[in-house]
C-alpha positions as CSV (number, residue, x, y, z in Angstrom):
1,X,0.0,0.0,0.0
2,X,1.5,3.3,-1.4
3,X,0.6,6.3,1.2
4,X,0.4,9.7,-0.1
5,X,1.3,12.2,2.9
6,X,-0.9,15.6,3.2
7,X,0.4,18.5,5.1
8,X,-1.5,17.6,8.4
9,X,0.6,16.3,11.2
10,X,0.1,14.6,14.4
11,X,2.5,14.1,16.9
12,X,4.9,14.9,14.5
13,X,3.8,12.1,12.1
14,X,2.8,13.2,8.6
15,X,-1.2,12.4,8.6
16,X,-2.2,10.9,5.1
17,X,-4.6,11.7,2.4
18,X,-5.1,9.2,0.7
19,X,-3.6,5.5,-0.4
20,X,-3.1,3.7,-3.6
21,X,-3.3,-0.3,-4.0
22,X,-1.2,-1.5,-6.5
23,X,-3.7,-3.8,-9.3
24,X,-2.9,-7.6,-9.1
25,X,-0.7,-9.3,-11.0
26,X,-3.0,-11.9,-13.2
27,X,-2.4,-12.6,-16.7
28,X,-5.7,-14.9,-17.2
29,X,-7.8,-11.4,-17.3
30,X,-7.6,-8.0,-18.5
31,X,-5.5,-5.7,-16.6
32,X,-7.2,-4.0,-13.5
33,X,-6.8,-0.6,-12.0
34,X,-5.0,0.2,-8.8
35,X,-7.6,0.7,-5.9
36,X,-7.8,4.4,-4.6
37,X,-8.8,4.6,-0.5
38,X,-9.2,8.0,1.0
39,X,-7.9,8.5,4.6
40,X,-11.1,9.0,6.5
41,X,-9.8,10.0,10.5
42,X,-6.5,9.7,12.2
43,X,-5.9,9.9,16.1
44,X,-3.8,8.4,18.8
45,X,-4.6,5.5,21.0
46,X,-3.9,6.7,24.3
47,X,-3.7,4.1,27.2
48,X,-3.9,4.6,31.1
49,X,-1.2,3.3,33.1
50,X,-0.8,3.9,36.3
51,X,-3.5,7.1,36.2
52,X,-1.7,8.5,33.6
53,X,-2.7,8.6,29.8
54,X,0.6,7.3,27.9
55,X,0.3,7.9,23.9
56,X,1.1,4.6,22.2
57,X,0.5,4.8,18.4
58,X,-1.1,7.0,16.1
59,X,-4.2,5.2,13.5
60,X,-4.9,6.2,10.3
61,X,-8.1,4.6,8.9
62,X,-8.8,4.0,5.0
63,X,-11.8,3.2,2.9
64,X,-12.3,2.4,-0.4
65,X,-15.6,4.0,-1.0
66,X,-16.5,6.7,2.3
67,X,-19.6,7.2,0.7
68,X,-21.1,4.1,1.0
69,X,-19.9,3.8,4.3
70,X,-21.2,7.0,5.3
71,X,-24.4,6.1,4.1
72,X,-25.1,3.0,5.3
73,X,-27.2,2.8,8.8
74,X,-25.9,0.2,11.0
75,X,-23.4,-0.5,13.4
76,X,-20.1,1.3,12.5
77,X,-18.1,-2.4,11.9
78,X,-20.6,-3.9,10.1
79,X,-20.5,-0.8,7.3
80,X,-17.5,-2.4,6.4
81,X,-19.3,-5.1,4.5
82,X,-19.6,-2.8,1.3
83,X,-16.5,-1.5,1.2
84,X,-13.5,-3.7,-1.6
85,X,-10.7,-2.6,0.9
86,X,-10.0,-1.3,4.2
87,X,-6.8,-0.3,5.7
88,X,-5.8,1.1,9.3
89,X,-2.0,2.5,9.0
90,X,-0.2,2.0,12.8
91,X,2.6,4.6,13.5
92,X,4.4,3.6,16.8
93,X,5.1,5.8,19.4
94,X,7.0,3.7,21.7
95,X,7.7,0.3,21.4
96,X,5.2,-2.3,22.0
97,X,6.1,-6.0,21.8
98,X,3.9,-8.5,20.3
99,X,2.5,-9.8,23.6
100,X,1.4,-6.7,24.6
101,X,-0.3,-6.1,21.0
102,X,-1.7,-9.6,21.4
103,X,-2.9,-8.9,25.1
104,X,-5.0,-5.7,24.1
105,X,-6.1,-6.7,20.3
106,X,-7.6,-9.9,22.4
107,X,-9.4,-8.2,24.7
108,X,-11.2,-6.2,22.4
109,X,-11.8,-9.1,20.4
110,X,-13.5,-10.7,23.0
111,X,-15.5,-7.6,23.9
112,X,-17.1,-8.0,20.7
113,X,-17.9,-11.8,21.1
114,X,-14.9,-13.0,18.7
115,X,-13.6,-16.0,19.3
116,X,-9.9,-15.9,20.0
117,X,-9.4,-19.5,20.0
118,X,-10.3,-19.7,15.8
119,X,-7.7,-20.4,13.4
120,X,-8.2,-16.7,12.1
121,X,-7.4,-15.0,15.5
122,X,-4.9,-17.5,16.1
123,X,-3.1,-17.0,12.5
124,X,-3.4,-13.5,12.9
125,X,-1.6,-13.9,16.5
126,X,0.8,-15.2,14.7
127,X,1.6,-12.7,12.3
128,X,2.1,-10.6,15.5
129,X,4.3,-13.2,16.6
130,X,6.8,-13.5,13.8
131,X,6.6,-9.7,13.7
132,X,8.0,-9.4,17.8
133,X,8.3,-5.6,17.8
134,X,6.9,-2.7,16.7
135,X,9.5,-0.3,17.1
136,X,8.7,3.3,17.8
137,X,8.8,5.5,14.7
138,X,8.1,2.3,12.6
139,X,4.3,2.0,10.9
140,X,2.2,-1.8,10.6
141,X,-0.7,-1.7,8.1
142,X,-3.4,-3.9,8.2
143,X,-5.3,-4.2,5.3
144,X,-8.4,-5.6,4.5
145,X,-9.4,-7.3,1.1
146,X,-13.4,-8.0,-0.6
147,X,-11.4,-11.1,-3.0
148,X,-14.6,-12.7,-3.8
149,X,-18.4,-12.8,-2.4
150,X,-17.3,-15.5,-0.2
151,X,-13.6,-14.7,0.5
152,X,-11.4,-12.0,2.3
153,X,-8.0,-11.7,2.2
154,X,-6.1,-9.6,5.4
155,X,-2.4,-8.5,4.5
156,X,-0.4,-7.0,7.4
157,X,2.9,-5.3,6.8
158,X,5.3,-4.9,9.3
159,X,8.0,-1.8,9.4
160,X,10.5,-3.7,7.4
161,X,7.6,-3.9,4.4
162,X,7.5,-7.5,5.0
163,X,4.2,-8.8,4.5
164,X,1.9,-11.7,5.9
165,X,-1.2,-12.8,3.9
166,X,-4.2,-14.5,5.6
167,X,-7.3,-15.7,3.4
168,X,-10.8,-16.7,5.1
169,X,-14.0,-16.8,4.1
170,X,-16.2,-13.5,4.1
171,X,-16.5,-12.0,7.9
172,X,-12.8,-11.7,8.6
173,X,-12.3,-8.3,7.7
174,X,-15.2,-7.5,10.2
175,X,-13.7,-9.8,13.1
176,X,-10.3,-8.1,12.9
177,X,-11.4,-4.7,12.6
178,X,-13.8,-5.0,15.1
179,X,-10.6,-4.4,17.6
180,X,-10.2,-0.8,16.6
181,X,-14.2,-0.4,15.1
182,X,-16.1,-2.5,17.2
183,X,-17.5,-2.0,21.0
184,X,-14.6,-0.2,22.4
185,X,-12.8,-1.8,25.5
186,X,-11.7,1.7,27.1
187,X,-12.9,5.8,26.7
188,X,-9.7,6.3,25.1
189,X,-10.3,3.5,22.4
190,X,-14.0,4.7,22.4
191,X,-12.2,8.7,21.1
192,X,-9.8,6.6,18.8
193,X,-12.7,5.3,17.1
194,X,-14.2,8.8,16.9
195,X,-11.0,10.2,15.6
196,X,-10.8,7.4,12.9
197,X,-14.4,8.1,11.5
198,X,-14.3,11.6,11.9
199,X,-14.5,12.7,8.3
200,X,-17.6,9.5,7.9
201,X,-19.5,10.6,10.4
């Protein structure tokens, strides 16, 4: 995914405008275009420790079609459904090791009646896993892919633009996103999610 930088910045980090998808390789069809998403919100995920608010990484959220999504009326994750790609853009801003990612992405999972024991939580765990670190001042996209009516296909790239593919039937995009779109776990998740839809809402 190919991030085109605006003028915007938060906590020092260039916010984006919008992204370009490169078009698959596939010599069986005619050529297809590269996928435009728009950057839709950006904001930090702050976390309490200790009574104190500690910033941890800024999100950037993408959408292939904000209109649709905009227009749709149902529960914020679920507009995701219509949409051919979604993307959230991680920007560090202190180091966070893969337990700790696991720890929190789990408990929001289960706080929106995931089950963290499937072979798509547990593969995606292990993506995390084989990532160890992210590093502050290094970025982890997750993106989200509609391959087929019955088919989605996750692709998560770490800061050293390695990438990890995952492919599931239709609903994973949902379950996975759910973490950052779904019933928030915390207020400060709950004004990430805000921040993230902000130009959607």
């Amino acid at each position: 995914m190919n991030v085109e930088s605006g003028t915007e910045k938060i906590a020092g980090i260039s916010v984006a405008n919008s992204a370009t998808l490169a078009a698959p390789a596939n010599t069986q069809t005619a050529p297809e275009e590269a996928l435009k998403l728009t950057q839709v919100g950006a904001g930090i995920r702050e976390k309490k420790i200790v009574f104190v608010n500690v910033d941890v990484y800024l999100a950037q959220l993408f959408l292939s079609n904000p209109a649709q999504f905009k227009a749709l009326d149902t529960k914020t994750v679920d507009k995701l459904g219509g949409q051919k790609a979604v993307a959230l853009q991680i920007h560090f801003l202190r180091d966070l090791s893969s337990d700790k990612m696991k720890s929190a992405f789990e408990e929001s999972l289960k706080k929106n009646n995931a089950d963290t024991k499937s072979d798509l939580v547990q593969e995606f765990f292990k993506v995390l896993d084989q990532i160890k670190e992210g590093k502050k001042g290094q970025t982890l996209t997750i993106l989200g892919q509609k391959i087929s009516d019955t088919e989605d296909k996750l692709t998560v790239e770490d800061g050293n633009s390695k990438t990890y593919e995952i492919t599931k039937p239709t609903g994973m995009i949902k379950t996975i996103f759910s973490i950052w779109l779904g019933e928030p776990t915390d207020k400060e998740l709950a004004e990430l999610q805000k921040k993230l839809m902000q130009k959607v809402n």
